[in-house]
N, CA, C and O atoms as a CHARMM CRD file, in Angstrom:
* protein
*
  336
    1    1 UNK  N     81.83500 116.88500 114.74500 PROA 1      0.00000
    2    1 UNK  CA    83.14400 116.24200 114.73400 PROA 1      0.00000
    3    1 UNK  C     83.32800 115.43800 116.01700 PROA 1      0.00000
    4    1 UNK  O     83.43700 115.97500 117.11900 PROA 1      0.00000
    5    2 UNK  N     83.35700 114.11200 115.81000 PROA 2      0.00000
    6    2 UNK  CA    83.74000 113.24200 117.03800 PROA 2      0.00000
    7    2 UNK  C     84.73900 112.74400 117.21600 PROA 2      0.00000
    8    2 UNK  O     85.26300 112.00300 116.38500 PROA 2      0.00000
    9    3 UNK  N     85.51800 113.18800 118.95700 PROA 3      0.00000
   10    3 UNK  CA    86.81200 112.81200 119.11500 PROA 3      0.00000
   11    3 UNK  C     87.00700 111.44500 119.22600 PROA 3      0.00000
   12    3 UNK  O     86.15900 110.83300 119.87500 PROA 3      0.00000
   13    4 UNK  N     87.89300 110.84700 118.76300 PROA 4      0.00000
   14    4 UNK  CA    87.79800 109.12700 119.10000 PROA 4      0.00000
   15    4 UNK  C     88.91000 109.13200 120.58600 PROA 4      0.00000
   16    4 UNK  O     89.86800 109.90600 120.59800 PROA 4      0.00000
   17    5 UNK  N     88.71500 108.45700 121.43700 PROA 5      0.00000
   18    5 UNK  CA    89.01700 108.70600 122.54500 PROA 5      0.00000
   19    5 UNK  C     89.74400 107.19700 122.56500 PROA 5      0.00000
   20    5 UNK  O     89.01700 106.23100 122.33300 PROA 5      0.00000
   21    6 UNK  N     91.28400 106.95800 122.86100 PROA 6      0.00000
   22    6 UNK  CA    91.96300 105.90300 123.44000 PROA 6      0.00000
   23    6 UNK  C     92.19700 105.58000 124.77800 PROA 6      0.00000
   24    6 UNK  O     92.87600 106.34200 125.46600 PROA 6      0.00000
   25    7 UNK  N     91.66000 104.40700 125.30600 PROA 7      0.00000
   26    7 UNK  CA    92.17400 103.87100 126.42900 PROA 7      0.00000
   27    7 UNK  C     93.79100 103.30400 126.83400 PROA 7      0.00000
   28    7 UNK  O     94.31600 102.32300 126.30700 PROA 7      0.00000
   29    8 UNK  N     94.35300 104.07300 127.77200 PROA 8      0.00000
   30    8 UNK  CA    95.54000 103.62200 127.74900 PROA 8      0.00000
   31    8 UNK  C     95.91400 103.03600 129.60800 PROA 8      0.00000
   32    8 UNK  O     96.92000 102.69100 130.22700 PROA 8      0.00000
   33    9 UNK  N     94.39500 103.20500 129.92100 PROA 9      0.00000
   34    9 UNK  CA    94.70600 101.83500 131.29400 PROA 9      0.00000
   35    9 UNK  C     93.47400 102.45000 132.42300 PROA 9      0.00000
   36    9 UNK  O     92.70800 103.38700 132.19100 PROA 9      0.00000
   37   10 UNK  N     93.51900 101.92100 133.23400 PROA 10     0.00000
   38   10 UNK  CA    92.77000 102.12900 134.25800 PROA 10     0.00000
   39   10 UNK  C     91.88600 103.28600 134.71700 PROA 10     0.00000
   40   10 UNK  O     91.94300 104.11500 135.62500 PROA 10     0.00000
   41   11 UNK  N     90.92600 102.96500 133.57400 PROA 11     0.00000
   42   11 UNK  CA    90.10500 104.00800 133.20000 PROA 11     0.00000
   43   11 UNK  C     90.58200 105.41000 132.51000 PROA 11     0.00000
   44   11 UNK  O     89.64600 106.20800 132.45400 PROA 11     0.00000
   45   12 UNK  N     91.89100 105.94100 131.93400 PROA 12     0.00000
   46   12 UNK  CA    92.03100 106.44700 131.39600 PROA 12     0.00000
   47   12 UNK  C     92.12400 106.91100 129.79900 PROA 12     0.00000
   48   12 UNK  O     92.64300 105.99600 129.16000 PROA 12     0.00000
   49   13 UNK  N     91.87100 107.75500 129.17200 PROA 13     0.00000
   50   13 UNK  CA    91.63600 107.64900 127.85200 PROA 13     0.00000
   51   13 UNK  C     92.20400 108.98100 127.39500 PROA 13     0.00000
   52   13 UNK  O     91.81400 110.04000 127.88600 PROA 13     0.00000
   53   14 UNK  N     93.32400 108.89900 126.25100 PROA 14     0.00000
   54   14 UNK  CA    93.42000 110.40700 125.33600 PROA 14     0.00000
   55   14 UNK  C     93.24100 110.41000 124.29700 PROA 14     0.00000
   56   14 UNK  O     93.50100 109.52800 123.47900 PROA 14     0.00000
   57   15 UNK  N     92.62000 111.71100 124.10400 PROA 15     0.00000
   58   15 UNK  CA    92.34700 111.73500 122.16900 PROA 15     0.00000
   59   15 UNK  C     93.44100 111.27500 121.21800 PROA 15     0.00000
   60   15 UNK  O     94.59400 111.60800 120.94100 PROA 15     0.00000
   61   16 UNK  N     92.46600 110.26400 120.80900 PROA 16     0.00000
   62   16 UNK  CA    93.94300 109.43100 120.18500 PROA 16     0.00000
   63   16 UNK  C     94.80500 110.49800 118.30700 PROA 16     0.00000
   64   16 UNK  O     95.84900 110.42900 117.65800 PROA 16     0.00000
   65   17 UNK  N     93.30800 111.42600 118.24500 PROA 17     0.00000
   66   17 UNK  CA    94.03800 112.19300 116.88800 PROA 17     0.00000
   67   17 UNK  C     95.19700 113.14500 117.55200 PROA 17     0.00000
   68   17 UNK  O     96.03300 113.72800 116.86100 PROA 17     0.00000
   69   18 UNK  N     95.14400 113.22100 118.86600 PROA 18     0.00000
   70   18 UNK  CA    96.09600 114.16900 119.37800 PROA 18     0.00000
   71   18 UNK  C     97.87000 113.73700 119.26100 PROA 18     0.00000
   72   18 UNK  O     98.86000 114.46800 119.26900 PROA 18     0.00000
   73   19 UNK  N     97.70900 111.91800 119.12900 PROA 19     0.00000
   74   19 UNK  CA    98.78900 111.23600 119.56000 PROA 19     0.00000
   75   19 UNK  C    100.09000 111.64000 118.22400 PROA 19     0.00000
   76   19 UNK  O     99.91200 111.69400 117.00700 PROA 19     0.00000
   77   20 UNK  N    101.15400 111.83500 118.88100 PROA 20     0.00000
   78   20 UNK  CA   102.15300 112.18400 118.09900 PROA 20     0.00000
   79   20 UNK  C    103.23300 110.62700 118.19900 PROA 20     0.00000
   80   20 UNK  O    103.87200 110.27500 117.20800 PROA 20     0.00000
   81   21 UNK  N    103.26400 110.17100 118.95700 PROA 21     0.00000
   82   21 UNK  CA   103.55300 108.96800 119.20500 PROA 21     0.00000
   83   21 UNK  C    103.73400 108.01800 120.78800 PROA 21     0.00000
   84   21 UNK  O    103.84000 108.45400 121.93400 PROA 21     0.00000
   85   22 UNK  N    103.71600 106.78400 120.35200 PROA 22     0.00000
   86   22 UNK  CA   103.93700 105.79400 121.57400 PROA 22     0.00000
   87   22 UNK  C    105.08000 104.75300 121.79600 PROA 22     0.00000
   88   22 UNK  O    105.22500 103.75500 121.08900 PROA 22     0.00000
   89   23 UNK  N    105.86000 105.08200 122.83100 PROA 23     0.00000
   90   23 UNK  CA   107.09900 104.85500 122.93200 PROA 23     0.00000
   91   23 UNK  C    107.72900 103.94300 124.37200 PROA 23     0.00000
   92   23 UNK  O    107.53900 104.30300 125.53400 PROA 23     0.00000
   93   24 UNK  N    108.36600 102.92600 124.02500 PROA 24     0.00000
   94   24 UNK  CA   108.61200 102.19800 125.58000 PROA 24     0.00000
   95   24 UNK  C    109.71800 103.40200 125.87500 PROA 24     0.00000
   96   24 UNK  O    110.43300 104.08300 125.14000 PROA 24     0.00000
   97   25 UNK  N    109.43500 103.30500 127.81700 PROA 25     0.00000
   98   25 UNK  CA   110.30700 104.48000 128.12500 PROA 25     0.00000
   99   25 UNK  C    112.09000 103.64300 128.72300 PROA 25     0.00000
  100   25 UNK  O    112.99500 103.93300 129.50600 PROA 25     0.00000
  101   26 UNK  N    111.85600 102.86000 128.04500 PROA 26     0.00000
  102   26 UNK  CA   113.65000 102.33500 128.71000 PROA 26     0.00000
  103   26 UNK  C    114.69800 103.26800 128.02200 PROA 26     0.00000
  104   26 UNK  O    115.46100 103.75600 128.85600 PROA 26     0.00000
  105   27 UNK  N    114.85300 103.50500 127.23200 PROA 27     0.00000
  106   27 UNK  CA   116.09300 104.34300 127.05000 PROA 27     0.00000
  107   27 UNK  C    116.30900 105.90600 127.25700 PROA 27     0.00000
  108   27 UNK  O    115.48700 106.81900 127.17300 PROA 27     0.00000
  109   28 UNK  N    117.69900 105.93400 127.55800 PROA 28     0.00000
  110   28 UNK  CA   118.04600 107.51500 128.49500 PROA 28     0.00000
  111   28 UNK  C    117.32100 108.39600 127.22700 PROA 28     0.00000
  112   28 UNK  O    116.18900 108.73500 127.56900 PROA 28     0.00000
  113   29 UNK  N    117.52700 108.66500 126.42600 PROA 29     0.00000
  114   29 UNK  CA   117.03100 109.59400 126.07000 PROA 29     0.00000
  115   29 UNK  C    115.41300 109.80100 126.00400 PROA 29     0.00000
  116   29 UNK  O    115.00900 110.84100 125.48400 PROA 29     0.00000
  117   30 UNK  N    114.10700 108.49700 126.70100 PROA 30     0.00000
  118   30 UNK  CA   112.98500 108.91200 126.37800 PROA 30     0.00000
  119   30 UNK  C    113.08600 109.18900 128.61000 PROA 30     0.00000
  120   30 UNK  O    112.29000 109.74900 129.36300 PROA 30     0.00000
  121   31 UNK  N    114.01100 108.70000 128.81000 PROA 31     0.00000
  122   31 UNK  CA   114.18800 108.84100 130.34500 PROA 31     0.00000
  123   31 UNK  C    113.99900 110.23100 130.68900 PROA 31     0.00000
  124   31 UNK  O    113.21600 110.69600 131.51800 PROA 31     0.00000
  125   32 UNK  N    114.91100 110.89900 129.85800 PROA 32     0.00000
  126   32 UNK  CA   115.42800 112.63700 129.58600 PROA 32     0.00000
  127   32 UNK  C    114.28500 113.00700 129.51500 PROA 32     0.00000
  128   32 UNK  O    113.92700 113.60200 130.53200 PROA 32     0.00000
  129   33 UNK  N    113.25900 112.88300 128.46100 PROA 33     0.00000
  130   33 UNK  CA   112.19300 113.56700 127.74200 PROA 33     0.00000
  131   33 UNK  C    111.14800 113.46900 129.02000 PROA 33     0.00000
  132   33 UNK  O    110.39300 114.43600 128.91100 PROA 33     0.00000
  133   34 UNK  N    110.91100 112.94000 129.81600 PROA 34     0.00000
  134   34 UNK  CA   109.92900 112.28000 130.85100 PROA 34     0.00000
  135   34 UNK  C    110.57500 113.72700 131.97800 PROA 34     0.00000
  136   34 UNK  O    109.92200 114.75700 132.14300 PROA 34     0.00000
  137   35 UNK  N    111.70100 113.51300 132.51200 PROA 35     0.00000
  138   35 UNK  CA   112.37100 114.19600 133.14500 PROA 35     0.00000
  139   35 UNK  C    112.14800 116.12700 132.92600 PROA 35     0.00000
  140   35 UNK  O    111.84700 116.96100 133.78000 PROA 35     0.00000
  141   36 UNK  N    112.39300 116.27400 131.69400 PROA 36     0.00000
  142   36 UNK  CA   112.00400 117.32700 131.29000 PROA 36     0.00000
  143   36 UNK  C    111.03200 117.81700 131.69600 PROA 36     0.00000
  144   36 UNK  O    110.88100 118.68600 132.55500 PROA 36     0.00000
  145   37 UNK  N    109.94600 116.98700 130.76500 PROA 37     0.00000
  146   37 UNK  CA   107.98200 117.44400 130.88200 PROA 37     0.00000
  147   37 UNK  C    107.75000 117.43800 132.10100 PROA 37     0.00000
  148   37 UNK  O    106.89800 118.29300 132.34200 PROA 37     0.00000
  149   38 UNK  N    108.24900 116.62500 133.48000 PROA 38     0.00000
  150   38 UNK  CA   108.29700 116.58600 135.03000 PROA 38     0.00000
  151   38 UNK  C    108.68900 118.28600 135.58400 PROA 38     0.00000
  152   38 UNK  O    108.06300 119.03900 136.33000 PROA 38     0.00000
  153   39 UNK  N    109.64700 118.41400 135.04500 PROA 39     0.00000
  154   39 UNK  CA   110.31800 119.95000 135.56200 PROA 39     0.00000
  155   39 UNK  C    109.34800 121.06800 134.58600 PROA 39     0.00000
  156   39 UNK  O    108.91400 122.13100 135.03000 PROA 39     0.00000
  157   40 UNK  N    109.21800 120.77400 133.75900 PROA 40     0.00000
  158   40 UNK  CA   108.20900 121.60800 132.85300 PROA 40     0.00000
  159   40 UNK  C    106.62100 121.84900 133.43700 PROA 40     0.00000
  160   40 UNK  O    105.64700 122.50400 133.06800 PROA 40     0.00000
  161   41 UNK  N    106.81800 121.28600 134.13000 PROA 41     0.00000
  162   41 UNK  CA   104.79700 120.62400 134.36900 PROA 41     0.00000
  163   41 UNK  C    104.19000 120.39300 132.96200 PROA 41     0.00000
  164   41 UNK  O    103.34800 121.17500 132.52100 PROA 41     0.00000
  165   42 UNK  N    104.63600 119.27300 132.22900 PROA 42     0.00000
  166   42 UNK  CA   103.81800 118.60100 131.22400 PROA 42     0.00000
  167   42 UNK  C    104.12500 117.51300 131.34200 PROA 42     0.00000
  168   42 UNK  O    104.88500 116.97600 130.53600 PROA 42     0.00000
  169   43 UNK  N    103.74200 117.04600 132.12200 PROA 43     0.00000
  170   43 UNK  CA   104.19200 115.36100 132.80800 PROA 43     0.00000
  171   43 UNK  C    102.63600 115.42500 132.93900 PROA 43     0.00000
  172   43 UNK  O    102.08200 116.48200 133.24000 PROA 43     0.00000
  173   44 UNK  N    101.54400 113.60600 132.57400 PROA 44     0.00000
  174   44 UNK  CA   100.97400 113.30900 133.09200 PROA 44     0.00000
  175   44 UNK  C    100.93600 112.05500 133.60100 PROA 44     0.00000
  176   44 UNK  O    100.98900 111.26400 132.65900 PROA 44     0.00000
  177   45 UNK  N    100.87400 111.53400 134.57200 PROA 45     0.00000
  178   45 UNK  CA   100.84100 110.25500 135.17400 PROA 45     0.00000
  179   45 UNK  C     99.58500 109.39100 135.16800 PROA 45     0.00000
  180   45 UNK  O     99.00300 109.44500 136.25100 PROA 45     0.00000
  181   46 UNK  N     98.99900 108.60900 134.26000 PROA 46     0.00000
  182   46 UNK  CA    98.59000 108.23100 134.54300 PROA 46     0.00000
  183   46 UNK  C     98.83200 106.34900 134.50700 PROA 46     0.00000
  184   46 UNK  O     98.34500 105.61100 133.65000 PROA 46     0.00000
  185   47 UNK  N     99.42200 106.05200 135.30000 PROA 47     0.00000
  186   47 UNK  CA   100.10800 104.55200 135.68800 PROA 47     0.00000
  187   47 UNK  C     99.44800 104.70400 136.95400 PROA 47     0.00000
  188   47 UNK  O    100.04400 103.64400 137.14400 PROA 47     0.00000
  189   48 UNK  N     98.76400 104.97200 138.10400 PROA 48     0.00000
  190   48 UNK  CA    97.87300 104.76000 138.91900 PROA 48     0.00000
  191   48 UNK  C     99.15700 103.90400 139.88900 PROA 48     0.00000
  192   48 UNK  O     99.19000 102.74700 140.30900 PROA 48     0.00000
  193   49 UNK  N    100.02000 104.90400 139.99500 PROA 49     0.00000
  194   49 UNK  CA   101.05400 103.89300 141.33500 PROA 49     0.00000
  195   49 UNK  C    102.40500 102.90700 140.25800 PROA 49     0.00000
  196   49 UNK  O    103.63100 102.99800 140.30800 PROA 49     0.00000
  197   50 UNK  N    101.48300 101.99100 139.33600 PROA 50     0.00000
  198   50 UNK  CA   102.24100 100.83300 138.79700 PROA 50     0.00000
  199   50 UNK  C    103.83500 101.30500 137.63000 PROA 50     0.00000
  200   50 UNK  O    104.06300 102.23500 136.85700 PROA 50     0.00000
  201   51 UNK  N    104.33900 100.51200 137.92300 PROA 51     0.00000
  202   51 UNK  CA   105.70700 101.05800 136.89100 PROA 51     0.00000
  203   51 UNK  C    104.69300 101.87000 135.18900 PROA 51     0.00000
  204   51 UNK  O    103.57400 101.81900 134.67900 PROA 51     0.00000
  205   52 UNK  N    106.32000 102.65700 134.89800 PROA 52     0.00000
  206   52 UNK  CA   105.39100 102.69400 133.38600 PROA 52     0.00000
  207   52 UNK  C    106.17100 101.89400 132.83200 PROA 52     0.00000
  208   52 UNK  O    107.22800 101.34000 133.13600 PROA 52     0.00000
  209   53 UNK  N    104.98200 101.93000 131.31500 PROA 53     0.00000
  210   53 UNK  CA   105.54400 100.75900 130.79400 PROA 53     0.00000
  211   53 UNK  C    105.44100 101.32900 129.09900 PROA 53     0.00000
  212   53 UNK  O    105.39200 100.49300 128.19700 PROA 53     0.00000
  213   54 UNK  N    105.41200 102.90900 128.77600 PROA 54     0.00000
  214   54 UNK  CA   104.49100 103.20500 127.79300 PROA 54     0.00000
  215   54 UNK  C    104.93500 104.85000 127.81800 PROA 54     0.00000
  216   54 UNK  O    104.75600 105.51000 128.84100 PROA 54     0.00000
  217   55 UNK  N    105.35400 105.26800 126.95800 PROA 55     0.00000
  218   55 UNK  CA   105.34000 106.85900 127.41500 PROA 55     0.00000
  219   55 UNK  C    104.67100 107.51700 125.60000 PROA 55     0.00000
  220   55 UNK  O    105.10700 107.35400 124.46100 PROA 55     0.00000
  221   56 UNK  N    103.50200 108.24000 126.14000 PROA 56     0.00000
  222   56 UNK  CA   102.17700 108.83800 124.72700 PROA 56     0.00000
  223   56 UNK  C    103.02100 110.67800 124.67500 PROA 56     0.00000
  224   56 UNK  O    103.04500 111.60600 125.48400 PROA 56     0.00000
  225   57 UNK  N    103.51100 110.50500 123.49800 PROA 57     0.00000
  226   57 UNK  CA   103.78100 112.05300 123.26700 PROA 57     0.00000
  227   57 UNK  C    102.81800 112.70400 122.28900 PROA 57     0.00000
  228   57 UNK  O    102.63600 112.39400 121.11200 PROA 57     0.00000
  229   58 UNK  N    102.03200 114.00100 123.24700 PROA 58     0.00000
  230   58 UNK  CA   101.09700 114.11400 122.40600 PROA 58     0.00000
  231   58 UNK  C    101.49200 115.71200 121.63100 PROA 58     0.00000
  232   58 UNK  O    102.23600 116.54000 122.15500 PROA 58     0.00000
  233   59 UNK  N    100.86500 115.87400 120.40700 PROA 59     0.00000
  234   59 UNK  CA   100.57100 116.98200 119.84500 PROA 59     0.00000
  235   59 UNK  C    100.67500 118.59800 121.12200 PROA 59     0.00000
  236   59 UNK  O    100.80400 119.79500 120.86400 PROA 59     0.00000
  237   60 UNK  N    100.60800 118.21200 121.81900 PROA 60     0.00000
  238   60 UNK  CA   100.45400 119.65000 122.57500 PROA 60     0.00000
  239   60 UNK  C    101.52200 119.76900 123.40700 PROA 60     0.00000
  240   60 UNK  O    101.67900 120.70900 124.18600 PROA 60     0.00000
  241   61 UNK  N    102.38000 118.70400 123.24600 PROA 61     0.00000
  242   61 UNK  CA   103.42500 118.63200 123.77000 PROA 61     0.00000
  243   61 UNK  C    103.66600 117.98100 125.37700 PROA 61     0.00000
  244   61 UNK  O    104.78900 117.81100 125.85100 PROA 61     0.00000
  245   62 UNK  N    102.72900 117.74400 125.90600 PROA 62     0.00000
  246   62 UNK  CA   102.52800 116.80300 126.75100 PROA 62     0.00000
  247   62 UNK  C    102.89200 115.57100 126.81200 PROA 62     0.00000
  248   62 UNK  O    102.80400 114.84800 125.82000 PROA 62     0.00000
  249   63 UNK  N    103.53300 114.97000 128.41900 PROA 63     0.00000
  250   63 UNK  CA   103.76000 113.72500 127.89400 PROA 63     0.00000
  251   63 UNK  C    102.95200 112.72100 128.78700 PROA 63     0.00000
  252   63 UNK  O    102.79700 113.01000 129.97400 PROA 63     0.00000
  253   64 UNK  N    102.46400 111.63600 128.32000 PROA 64     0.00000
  254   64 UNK  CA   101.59400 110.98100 129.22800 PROA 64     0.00000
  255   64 UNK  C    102.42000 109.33700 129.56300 PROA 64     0.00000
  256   64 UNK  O    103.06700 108.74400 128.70000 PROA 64     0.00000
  257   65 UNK  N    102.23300 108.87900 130.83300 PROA 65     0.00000
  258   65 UNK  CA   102.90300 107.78900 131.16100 PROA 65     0.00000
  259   65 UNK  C    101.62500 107.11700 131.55600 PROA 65     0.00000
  260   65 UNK  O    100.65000 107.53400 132.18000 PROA 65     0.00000
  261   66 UNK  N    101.99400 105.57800 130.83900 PROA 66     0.00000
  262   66 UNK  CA   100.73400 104.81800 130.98700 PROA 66     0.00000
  263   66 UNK  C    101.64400 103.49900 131.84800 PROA 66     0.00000
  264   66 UNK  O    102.85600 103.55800 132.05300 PROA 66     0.00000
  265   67 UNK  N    100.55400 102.08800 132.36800 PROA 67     0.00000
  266   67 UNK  CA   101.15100 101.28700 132.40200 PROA 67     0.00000
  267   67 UNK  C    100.98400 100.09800 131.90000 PROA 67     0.00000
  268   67 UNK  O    101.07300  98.98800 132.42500 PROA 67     0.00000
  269   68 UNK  N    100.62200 100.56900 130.35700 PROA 68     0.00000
  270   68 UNK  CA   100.22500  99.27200 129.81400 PROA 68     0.00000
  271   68 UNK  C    101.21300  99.27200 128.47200 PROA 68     0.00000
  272   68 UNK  O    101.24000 100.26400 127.74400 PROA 68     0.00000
  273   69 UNK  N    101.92400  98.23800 128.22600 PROA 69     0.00000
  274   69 UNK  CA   102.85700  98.45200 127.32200 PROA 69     0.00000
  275   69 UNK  C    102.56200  98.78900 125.77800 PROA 69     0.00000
  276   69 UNK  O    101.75100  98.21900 125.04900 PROA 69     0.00000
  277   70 UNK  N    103.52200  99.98100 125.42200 PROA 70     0.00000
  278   70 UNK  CA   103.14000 100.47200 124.18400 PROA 70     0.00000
  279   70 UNK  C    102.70900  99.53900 123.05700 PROA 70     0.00000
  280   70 UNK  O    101.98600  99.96800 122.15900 PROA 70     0.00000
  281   71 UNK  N    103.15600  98.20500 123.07800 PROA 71     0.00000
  282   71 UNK  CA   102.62400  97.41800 121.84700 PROA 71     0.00000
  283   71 UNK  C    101.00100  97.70500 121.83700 PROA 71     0.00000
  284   71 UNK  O    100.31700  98.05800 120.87700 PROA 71     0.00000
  285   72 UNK  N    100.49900  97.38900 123.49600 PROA 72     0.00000
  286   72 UNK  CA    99.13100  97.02900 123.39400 PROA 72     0.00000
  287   72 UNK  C     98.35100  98.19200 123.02800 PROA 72     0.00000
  288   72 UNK  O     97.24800  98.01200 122.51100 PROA 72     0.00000
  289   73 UNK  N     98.93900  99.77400 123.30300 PROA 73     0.00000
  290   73 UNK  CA    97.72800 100.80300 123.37400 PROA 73     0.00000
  291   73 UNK  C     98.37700 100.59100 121.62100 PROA 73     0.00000
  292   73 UNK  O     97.53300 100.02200 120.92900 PROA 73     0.00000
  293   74 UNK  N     99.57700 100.91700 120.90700 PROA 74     0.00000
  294   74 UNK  CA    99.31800 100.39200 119.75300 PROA 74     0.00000
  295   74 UNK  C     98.71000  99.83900 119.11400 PROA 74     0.00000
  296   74 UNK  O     98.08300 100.47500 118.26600 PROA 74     0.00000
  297   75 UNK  N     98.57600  98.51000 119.16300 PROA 75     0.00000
  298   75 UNK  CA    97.07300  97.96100 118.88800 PROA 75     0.00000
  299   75 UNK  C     95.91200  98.72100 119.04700 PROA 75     0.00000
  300   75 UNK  O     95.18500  98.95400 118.08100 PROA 75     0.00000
  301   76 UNK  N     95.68100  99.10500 120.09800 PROA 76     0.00000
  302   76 UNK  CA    94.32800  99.48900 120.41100 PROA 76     0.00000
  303   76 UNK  C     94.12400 100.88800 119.48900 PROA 76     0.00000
  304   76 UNK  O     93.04800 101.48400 119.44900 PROA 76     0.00000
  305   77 UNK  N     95.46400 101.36500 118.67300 PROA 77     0.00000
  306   77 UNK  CA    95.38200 103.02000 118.40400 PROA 77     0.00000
  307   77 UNK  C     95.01800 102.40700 116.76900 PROA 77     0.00000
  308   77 UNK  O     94.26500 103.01000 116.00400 PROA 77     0.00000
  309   78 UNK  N     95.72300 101.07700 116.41500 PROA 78     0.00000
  310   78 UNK  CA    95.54000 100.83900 114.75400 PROA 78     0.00000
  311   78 UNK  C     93.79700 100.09600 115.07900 PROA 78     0.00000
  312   78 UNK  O     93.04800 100.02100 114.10500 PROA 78     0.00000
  313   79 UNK  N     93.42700  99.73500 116.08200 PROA 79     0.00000
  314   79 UNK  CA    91.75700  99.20700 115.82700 PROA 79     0.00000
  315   79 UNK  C     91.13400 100.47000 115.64000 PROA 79     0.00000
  316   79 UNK  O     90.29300 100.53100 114.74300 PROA 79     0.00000
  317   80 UNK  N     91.36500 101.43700 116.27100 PROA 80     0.00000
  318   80 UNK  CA    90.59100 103.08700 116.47700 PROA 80     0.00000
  319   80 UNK  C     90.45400 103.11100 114.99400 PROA 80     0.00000
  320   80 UNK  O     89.33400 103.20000 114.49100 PROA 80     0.00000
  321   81 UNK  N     91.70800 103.02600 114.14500 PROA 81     0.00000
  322   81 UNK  CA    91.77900 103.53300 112.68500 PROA 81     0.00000
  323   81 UNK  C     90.94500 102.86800 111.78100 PROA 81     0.00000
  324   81 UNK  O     90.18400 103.30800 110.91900 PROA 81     0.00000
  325   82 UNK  N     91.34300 101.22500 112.28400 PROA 82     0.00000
  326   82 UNK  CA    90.21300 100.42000 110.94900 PROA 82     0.00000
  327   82 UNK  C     88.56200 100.84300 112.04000 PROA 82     0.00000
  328   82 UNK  O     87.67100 101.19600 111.26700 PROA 82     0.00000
  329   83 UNK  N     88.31500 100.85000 112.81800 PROA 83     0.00000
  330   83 UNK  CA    86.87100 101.01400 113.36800 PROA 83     0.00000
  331   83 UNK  C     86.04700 102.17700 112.25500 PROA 83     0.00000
  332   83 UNK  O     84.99100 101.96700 111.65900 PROA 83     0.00000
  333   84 UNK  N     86.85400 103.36900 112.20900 PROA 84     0.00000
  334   84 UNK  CA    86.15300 104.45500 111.70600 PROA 84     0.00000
  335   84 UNK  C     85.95000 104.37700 109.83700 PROA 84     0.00000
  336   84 UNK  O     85.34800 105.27100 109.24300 PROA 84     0.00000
């Protein structure tokens, strides 16, 4: 069984079957959800310094902050699908 692995920026990548969804983080309530997983320790950062622009809620309940805007890892999550 092979994981298909998504790039969501600067050298980072998550199992994209894990993804529960991808979401721009401007509004208070995905603000909240970020805030939470921070106080929770299920916050992952990976924006490398740069604003986010992208917040990946995954299956395990984790939340991951990217800084590449959700349209694009979108894209990149529907090529994963037609690839296989």
């Amino acid at each position: 069984m092979e994981q298909s692995l998504l790039n969501i920026g600067f050298g980072s990548t998550v199992v994209a079957d894990r993804i529960v969804s991808i979401v721009s983080p401007n509004s208070a309530p995905m603000k909240r959800l970020k805030d939470e997983a921070k106080n929770d320790k299920r916050l992952i950062d990976a924006t490398h310094g740069r604003r986010t622009r992208s917040i990946i809620i995954m299956d395990s309940n984790h939340i991951v902050l990217s800084a590449i805007q959700a349209e694009t890892i979108s894209q990149r999550y529907s090529m994963l699908g037609e690839a296989q």
